[in-house]
N, C-alpha and C positions, 0 to 999 in steps of 0.2 A: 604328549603333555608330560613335562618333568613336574614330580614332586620333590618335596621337602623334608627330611628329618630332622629332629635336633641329635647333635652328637653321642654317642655312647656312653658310656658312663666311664672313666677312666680305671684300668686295671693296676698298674703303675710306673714310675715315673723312668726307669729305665725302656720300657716299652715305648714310653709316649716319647723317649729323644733319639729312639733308633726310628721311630713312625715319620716324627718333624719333616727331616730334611725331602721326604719323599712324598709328603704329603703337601711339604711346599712345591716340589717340581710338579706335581700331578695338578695342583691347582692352578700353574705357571702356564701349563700346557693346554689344560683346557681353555684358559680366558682369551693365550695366544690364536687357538682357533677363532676364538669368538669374535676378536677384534682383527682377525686377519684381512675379513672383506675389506672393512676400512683401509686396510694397508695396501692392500690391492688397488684400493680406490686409488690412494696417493701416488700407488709406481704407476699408476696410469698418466694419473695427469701429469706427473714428472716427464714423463715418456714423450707424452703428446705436445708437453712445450719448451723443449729441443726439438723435436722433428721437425715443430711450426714455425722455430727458429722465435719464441716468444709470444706468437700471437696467441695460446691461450688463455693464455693469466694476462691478457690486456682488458684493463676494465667496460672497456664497450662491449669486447668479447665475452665475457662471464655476466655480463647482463643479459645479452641475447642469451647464451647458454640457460641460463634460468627459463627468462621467455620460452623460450622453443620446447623446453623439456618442463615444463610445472602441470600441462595437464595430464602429462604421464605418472609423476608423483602422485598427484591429486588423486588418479583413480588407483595407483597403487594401494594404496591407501583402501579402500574398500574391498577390494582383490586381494589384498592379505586374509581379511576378517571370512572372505568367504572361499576360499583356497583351507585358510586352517580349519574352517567346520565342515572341510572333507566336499566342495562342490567345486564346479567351477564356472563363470560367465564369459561368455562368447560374443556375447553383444553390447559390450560397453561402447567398440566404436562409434558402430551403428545408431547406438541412445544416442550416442554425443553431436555426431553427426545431425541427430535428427532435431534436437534441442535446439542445436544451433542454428539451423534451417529456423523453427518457430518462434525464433527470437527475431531475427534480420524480417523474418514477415510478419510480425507481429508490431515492429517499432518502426520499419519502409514503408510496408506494403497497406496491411489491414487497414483502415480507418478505424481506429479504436480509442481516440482520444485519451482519454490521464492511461486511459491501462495501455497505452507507447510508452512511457515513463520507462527508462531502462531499469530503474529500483524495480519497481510492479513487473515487471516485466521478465527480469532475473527472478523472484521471487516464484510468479507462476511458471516459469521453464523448473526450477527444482521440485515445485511440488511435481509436476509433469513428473519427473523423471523418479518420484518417490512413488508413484502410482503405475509409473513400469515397472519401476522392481517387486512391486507389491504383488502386480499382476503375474510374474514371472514364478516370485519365489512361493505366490497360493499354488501351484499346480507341481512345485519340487517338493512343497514341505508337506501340504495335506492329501496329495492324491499320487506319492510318490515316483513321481514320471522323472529321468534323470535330469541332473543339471544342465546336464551337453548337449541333451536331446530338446530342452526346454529353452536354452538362451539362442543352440544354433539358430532354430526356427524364429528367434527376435531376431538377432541379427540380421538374418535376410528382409525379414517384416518390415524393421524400420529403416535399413538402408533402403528399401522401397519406398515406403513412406517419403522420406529425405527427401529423395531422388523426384517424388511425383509433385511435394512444395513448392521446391524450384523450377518447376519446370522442363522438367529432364535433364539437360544441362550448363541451366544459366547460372549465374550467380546473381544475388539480391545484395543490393550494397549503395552507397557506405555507409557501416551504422555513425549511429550519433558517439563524438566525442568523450563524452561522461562516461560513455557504455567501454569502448576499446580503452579507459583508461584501465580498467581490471584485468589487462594483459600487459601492456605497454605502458602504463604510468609510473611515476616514481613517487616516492614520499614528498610532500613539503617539508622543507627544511625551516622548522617554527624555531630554533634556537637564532639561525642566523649563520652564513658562511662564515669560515676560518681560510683568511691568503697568508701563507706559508712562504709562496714567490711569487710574486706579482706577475701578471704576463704581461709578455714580449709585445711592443708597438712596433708597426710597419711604418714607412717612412710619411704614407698615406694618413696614421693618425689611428689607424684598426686595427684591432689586436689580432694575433697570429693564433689562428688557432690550435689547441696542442701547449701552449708557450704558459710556464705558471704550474703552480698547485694550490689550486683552493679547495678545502676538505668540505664535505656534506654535514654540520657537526650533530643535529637528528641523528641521522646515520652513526657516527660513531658514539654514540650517548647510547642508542637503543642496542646496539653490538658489544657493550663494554658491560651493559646488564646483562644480558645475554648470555655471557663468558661468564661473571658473578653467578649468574644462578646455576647457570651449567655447573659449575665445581660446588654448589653449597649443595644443591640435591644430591649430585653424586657421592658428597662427602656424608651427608647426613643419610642416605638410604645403606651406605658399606659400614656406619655406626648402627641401625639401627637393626641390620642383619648378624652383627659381632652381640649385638645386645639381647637379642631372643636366640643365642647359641648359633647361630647357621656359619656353614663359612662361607667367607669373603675371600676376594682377592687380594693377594699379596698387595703392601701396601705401597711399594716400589714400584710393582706394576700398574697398581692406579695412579700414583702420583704421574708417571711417566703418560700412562692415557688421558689426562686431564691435562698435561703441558702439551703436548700434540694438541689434542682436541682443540685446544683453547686459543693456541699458536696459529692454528688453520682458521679457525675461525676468525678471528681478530686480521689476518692478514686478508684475508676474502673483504672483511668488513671494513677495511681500508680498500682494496679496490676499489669497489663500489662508491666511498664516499669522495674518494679523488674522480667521480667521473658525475652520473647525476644523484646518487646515493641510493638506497635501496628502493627495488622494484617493489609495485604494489603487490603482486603476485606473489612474491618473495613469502612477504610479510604474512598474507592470507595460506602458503606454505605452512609456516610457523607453526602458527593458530590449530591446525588441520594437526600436526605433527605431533605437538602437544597434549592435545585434546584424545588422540587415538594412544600415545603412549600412555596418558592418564586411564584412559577405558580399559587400556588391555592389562595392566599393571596394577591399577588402583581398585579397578568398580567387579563387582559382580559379574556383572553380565559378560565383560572381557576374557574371566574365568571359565564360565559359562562353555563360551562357545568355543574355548580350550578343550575340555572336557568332551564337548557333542564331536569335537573332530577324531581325538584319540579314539574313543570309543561311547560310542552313539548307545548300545544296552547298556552301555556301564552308567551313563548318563540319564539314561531315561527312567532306569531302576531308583537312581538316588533322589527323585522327583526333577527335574528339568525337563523343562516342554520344550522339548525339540523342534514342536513343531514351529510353536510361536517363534523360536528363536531364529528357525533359519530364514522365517519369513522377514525379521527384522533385518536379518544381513544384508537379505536382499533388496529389502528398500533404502537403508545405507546403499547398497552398490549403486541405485537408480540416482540418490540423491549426488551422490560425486561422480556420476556417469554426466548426471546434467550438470555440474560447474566444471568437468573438462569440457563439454560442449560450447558454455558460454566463454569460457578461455578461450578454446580455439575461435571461435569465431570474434571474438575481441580482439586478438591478434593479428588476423589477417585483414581485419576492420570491415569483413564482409563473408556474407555465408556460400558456400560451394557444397554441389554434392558429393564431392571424392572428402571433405573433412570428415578426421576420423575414421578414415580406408586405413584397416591394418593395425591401427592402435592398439586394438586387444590381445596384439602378439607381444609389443612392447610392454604393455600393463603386465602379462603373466608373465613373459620373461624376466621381469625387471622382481617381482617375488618370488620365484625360483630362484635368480641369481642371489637374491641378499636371504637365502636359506632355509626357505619354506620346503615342507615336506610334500609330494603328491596327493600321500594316504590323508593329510589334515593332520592338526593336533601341533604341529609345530610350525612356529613364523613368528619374528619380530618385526616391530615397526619400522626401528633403524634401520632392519636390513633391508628390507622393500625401497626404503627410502637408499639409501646405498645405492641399491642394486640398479634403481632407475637414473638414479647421476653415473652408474658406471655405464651405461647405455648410452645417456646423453653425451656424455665425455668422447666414448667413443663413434658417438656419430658426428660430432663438431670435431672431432679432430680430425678423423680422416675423410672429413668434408675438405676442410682446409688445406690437409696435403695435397688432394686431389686424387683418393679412391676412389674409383669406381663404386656405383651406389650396387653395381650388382656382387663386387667383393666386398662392400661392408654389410650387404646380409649374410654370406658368408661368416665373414670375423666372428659378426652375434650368434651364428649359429654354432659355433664351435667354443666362444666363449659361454652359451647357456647349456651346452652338453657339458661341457666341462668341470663350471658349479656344481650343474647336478651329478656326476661319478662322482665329484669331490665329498658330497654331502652324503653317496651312497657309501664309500669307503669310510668316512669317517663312522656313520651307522655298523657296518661291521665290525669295525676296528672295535669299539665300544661294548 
């Protein structure tokens, strides 16, 4: 966990213009680290659409992309919070897997009248899955048995579990429509299409499919906010860090990450609205993304479990209940173990017992790679989130060439050894 000082008192002013220039490269340097993964991110997909000869920045293509990879985001997302409070969980697949089993049997099979209801029905799979983590994180936090030893033993449980729902190895399907829309759906476009170019008539009187451009304009309405508040927070949290004395980043170098940022985004945000417009998945993304950079940045508790990860006596001295807190992480973890569950199984539009085999490689890999530390104490949102589109990226990409699935565990495995040296080098360097 990094802290904050306010700067020193100035000695004078000859000192402070021999200091300047090195103080700007030093700050140049660091933020270059910080914002590296992203750029990493970018030579990827650059990489991957020449190879593909195009097909990845094709808008059908980055919709599925989204699809295929959002419940790995999503549990990212909890697997930061309990990775940086120094634990780790083994069986998020498994939960999800198993969530999503008691969903397809619960809105197929059971006779349960309104509580089929896919609302009711999403609702009690997440309490389910707030009352596994609950179950998990009482026997890490109050009667301290390890995390590894505590989730391995779920994982197996509920891939059993899973596995005994269905029947050993049927699958229960197809859920109801409303339900797979929360994988597969798109926005309603309430503003009203925008044709640009009219499409192409066949001789038949049919339109050609392909032929035209008609824009999503929801879609680019809610993308163009998006971009606005991206740059006003960013602009207004590097004022109000210059204002309580802290340094900030060079202002060249944010101006320059906010035109990027903003440039990717926007161009992503026209994909999407030239094809069905934004996925609903996307959108529930967001929300998630937001709401976790808000907690860990803005609220207490985010602090909190900064602190319990760095150092757990230093924490428990200055009054914070460890205990309580790690048991909260872990019910967060159960809570988005169960909407990747319902993802996946929204998606495939029907539950299987191998959903969610293996997921919890990608969940940890995917917050190791965007720069979380082993020991705890260190992890950002963004990077987790990163880290899991640089996975996804490259599992659609060299799907697409045509890699062998057994050399793209491979790539991931030398691509997650490699973040982490990188993170371990940089730690010494420092």
């Amino acid at each position: 966990m990094s802290t904050e000082s306010a700067p020193a008192p100035k000695s004078n002013v000859a000192e402070d213009v021999q200091q300047g220039p090195r103080v700007a490269v030093s700050a140049l340097m660091t933020n270059l680290r910080e914002y590296g993964l992203i750029l990493a991110l970018i030579a990827i997909m650059v990489f991957f659409q020449f190879t593909t000869s195009g097909t990845l920045f094709k808008p059908v293509n980055l919709s599925n992309l989204i699809q295929q990879n959002s419940f790995i985001i999503v549990m990212a997302l909890g697997m930061l919070l309990v990775i940086v409070s120094g634990h780790i969980d083994l069986s998020v697949g498994s939960v999800a897997g198993f969530i999503g089993a008691l969903a397809a049997m619960m809105m197929v099979i059971w006779p349960l009248g309104p509580l089929s209801n896919p609302l009711v029905v999403s609702i009690i799979c997440l309490i389910m899955g707030g009352l596994i983590g609950a179950a998990q994180g009482y026997w890490i936090a109050y009667h301290r048995i390890p995390s590894f030893i505590v989730t391995l033993a779920g994982m197996l449980i509920f891939r059993g579990i899973c596995q005994a729902l269905l029947g050993g190895g049927s699958s229960v399907g197809p859920l109801p429509p409303e339900f797979k829309a929360l994988s597969s759906g798109f926005i309603p476009d309430v503003i009203g299409p925008l044709t640009l170019i009219p499409p192409t008539v066949n001789a038949a009187g049919k339109t050609i499919m392909g032929s035209g451009l008609t824009l999503h304009m929801t879609t680019i309405v809610l993308g163009v906010l998006a971009v606005l508040a991206y740059a006003y927070f960013g602009l207004s949290t590097r004022r109000k860090r210059e204002r309580h004395g802290y340094e900030a980043e060079p202002f060249v170098l944010f101006v320059a990450k906010t035109l990027v940022g903003s440039a990717l985004a926007l161009f992503l945000v026209y994909q999407f609205a030239s094809y069905r417009g934004l996925p609903v998945v996307l959108l529930v993304m967001g929300v998630l993304i937001s709401l976790f950079v808000f907690i860990t940045k803005r609220m207490t508790i985010g602090r909190r479990i900064y602190a319990m990860g760095g150092n757990v006596k230093a924490a428990q001295l200055s009054g914070i209940n460890t205990e309580r807190l790690t048991l909260l992480v872990f019910v967060n973890m159960g809570v988005l173990s169960a909407l990747g569950g319902l993802i996946i199984a929204a998606r495939l539009g029907q539950a299987v017992p191998a959903a969610g085999l293996g997921s919890e490689l990608d969940v940890i890999a995917a917050v190791f790679i965007g720069g979380a530390s082993a020991m705890g104490g260190v992890g950002q949102v963004i990077g987790a989130v990163v880290g899991g589109f640089i996975m996804g990226v490259m599992n659609n990409g060299m799907s697409i060439m045509g890699v062998n699935v057994d050399w793209q565990q491979v790539v991931k495995g030398l691509v997650l050894l490699g973040a982490v040296i990188f993170d371990v080098y940089n730690k010494n360097k420092a």
